[in-house]
C-alpha positions in Angstrom: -76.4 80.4 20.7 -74.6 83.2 23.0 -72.7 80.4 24.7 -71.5 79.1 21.8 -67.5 80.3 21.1 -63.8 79.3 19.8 -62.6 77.6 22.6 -59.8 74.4 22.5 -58.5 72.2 25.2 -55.4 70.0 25.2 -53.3 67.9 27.4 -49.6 67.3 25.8 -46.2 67.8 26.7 -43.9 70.7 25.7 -41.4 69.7 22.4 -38.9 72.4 23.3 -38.7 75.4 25.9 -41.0 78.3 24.9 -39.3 80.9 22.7 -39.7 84.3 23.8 -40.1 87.5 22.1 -39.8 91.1 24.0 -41.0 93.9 21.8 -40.1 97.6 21.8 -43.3 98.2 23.0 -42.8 95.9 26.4 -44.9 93.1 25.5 -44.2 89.6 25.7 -44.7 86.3 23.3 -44.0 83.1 23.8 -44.3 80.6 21.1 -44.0 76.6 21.4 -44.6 73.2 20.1 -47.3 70.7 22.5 -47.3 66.9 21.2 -50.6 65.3 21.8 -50.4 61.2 21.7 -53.8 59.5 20.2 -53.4 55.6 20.6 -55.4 53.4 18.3 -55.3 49.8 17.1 -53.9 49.5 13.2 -55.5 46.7 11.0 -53.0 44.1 12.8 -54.3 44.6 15.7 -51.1 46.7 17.1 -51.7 50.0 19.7 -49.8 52.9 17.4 -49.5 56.3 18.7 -51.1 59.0 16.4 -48.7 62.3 17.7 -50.0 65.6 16.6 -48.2 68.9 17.1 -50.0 72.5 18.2 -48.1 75.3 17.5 -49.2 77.8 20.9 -48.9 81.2 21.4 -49.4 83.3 24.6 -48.7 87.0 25.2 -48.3 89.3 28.1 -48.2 88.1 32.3 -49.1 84.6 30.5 -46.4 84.3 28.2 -43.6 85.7 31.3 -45.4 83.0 33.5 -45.1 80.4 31.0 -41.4 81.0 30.2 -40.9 80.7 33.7 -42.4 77.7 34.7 -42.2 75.5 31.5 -39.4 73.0 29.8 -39.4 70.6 27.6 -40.8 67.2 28.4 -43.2 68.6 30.7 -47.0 67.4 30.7 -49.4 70.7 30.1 -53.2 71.3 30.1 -53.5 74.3 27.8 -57.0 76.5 27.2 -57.6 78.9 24.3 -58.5 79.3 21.2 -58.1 78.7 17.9 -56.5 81.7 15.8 -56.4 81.5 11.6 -53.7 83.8 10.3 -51.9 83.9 6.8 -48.5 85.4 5.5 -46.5 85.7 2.1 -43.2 83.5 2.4 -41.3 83.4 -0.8 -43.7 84.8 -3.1 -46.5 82.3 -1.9 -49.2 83.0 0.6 -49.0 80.1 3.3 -51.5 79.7 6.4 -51.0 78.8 10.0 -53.8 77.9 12.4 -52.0 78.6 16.9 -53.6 78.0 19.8 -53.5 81.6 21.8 -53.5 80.3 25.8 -55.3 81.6 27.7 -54.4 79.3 30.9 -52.0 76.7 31.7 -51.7 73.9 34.5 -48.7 71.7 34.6 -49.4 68.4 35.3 -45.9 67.0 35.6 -43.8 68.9 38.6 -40.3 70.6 37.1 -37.5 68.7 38.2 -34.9 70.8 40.1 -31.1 70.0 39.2 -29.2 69.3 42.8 
């Protein structure tokens, strides 16, 4: 059972650039959207796209790389794992499940501008 842990893979493409964070204390965050695409036949017999968006989070040398490399649009493989929080917003306690990366690979090339 020691082999056994929270661990989640995804391929999808980046909905925004990666927002960064710097804190006081020198640390880095960088938070952003991934879109994954599930196609499946409806009862008509039509291909539909099921789109789900992840919400990921990465800190530190990964988060700097990660603001550096990514844009929107581009196809990622992301690695980590799933973190549970929860926070008061307006009076009523609310929950958010992120992905905190612990990798990245692009798998579409950054486009330079000429």
């Amino acid at each position: 059972m020691n082999t056994l842990r929270n661990k989640v893979s995804l391929i999808g493409r980046l909905g925004a650039q990666p927002e960064i964070t710097k804190f006081e204390s020198g640390s880095t965050k960088a938070r952003m959207s991934v879109a994954t695409n599930e196609p499946y036949k409806n009862k008509q017999g039509e291909w539909v796209d099921n789109t789900q968006w992840h919400t990921v989070v990465a800190w530190g040398s990964t988060a700097e790389r990660m603001a550096k490399k990514l844009d929107k649009g581009l196809e990622v493989v992301i690695e980590g794992r799933l973190v549970n929080r929860s926070y008061e917003s307006k009076g009523e306690k609310r929950y958010s499940t992120e992905i905190e990366v612990n990798e990245f690979l692009i798998i579409t090339p950054k486009v330079e501008n000429n």
